[in-house]
Structures are given as structure tokens and as C-alpha cells.
N, C-alpha and C positions, 0 to 999 in steps of 0.2 A: 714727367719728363723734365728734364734740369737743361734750364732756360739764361741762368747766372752764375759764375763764378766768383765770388766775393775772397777779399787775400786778404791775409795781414802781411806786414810789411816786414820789421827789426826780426832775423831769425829764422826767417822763409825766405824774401826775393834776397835780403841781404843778408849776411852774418855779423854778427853785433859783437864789437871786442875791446869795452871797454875800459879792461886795463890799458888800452892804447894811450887813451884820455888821462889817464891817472899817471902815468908815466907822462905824460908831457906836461902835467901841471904840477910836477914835483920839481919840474927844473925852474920852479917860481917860485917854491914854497919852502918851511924848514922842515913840512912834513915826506915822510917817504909817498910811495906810491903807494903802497899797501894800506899806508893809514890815512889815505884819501879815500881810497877805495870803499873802507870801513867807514869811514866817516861819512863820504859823500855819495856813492850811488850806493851805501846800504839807505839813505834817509829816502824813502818813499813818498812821506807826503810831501817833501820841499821837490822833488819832480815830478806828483800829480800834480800841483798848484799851476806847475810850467804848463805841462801836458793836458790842462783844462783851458787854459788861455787865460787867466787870471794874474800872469806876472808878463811885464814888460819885456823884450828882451835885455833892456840895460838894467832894471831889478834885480831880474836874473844874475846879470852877471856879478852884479856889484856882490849881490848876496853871497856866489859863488867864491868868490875870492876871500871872501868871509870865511866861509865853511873849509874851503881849502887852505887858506892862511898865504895866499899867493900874493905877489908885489911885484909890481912892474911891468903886469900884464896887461897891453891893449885890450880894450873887448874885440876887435876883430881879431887880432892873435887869439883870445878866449874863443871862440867862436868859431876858428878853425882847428883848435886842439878838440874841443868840446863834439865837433862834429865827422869829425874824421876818423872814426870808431868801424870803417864798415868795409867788407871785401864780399863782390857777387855771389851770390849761388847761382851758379852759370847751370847747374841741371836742373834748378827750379825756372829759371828765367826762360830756357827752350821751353820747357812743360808750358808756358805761359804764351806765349807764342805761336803754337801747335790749339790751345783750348781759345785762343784769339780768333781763329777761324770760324767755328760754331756760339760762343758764347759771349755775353756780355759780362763785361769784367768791371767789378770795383772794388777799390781799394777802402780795407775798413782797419786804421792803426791809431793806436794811443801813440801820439808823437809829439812834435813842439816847433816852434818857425822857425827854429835854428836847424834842429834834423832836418826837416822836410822842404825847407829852401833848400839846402846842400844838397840831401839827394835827387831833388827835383832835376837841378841844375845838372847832376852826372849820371843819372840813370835811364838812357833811352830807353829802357823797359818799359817808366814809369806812361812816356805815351800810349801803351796798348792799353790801358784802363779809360773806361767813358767816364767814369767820376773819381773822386773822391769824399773818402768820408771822414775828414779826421776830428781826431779829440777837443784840438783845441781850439776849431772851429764850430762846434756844436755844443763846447763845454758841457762833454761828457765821456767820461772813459769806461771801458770793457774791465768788467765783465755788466756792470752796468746795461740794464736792458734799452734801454733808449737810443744808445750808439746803432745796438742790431735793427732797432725799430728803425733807425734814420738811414739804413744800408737798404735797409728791403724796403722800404718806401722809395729812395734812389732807382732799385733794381727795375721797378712798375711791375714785377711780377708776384707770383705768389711767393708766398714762404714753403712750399713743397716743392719751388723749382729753384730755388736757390740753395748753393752750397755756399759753407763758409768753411775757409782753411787755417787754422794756427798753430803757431810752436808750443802754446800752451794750455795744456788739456782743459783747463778749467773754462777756458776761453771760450772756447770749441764747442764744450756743453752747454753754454748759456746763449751760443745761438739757439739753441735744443731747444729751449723754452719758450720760443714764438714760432717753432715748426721749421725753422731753418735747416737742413742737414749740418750740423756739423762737424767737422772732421781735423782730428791731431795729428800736426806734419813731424816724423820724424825727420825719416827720408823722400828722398822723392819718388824712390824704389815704390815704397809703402806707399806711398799718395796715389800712386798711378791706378794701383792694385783697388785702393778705398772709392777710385773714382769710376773703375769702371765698374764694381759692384751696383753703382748710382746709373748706370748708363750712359755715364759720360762718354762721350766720342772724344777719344788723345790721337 
């Protein structure tokens, strides 16, 4: 019987669009948007380092303006370019809401203090969760086993009664590996379907 609901966050509760970000730090820089883009959220390890807890936020930023070629940028300006990348999934958010009534909900996302203060601060959703688990508070990111290990030790129940949900398959499977359910959210269509296979009550 499935006792937990575990969510990722960038993709599911919200949708993630950050060429938003990249267009707003082109009207600081000589580079376009496109070739921030390339340049800057193609580099992965300089936003794992963010998203383990290992940079500053003012590192960060400095760094950032670095890699973008930006001038004249406040970091609180940086900060809200940087983090304003997100628009609701209002049919995942009901679903969330509706699975709040029978289950215990926590949130398991590779994030960083800049996201996750922001959305903290605008997402009343974010109160239906008992905890959180994030990256770069545990200084550990997914697919990384230790993240799932620190969601299902949160959860206090077993790993056959908890579900984990994400936008990226890969994700999904490596709660697999410590008995987790895991589950690929395309739509919510599909989620609903994958959950009540589980015996979830929606």
C-alpha cells in the first residue's frame, strides 16, 4: 500500500523556461541569447557545483557574469533574471492537492538557494509538502543514490510504499534501485493512470 508521495519539483509542479533567463541577461551582455544559452545552461558542472551547495550565492553570481559577459548587473537584478524562469502546472498542482488528503508528500529536487527561496516565497503549493529534500542541502544530486536514500528516510516509511515522480526518466529509475516506485511524468493525464495502477487514491 503506497503510504508516500515524493515529487520533483523544475518540470512537474512547475515548468522551467529558461530562455527567459537568457533573454534577460543578453540585455547586459555583448552576447546574444542563444549564445548564453550555449554557453551557460549548456555548462552542467558549473550548475551542479550551485545545486550541491558548494558556491556562494555571490560566487555564483560573480562567476555568472563571467560566463555570460554581463556588466552592470546587480546580483539582486541577477537574481531575479536568474530565477524567474517558471510558470505553474496548474493540472499537476490540483493532482497534488487531491493526493494531500491520503498521503504524505515530499519534495525531492536538485535545486539551488536562489530557485528555491523564489519559489518558496510564490508557490502556496510548496505548503502541502511535510518536508523537503533538496540538493544543496544534503550536498547531493539525482540520480545519485543518497538524495533517494535521504527522501525515504524523511518519508519513515518503507521503500514499497513510497512513490517517486519526475520529468526525467532516468531519474525515476534510480529511485528503482532502493525499491522506490518510480514513475516518468509526462502528462498528468498519464500520471493519474501510472498512479492508480499503484492503488493510489486521486
Amino acid at each position: 500500500m503506497i503510504k508516500c508521495i515524493i515529487s520533483d519539483l523544475g518540470n512537474v509542479i512547475v515548468k522551467n523556461h529558461p530562455m527567459w533567463m537568457c533573454k534577460g541577461l543578453a540585455k547586459y551582455s555583448c552576447l546574444t541569447a542563444r549564445q548564453i544559452y550555449e554557453r551557460y545552461i549548456g555548462s552542467e558542472d558549473f550548475h551542479k557545483t550551485f545545486s550541491l551547495g558548494n558556491t556562494s550565492n555571490k560566487e555564483f553570481y560573480k562567476n555568472s557574469l563571467k560566463k555570460t559577459k554581463a556588466k552592470n548587473l546587480p546580483q539582486k537584478r541577477f537574481e531575479r533574471i536568474y530565477a524567474g524562469i517558471f510558470t505553474n502546472n496548474i493540472s499537476y498542482q490540483k493532482l497534488l492537492r487531491k493526493l494531500k488528503r491520503n498521503y504524505k508528500l515530499i519534495l525531492l529536487s536538485n535545486t539551488n538557494t536562489i530557485h528555491f527561496n523564489y519559489k518558496l516565497k510564490r508557490l502556496p503549493v510548496l505548503n502541502l509538502f511535510d518536508s523537503f529534500v533538496l540538493s544543496y542541502r544534503i550536498s547531493s544530486v539525482k540520480p545519485s543514490l543518497k538524495i533517494y536514500k535521504a527522501a525515504l528516510k524523511e518519508s519513515g516509511f518503507k521503500a514499497k510504499e513510497c512513490v517517486y515522480i519526475d520529468d526525467i526518466k532516468a531519474y525515476a529509475d534510480a529511485a528503482k534501485k532502493i525499491g522506490v516506485h518510480g514513475l516518468h511524468y509526462t502528462t498528468t493525464a498519464k500520471l493519474k493512470k501510472d498512479l492508480r495502477r499503484l492503488g493510489v487514491k486521486l
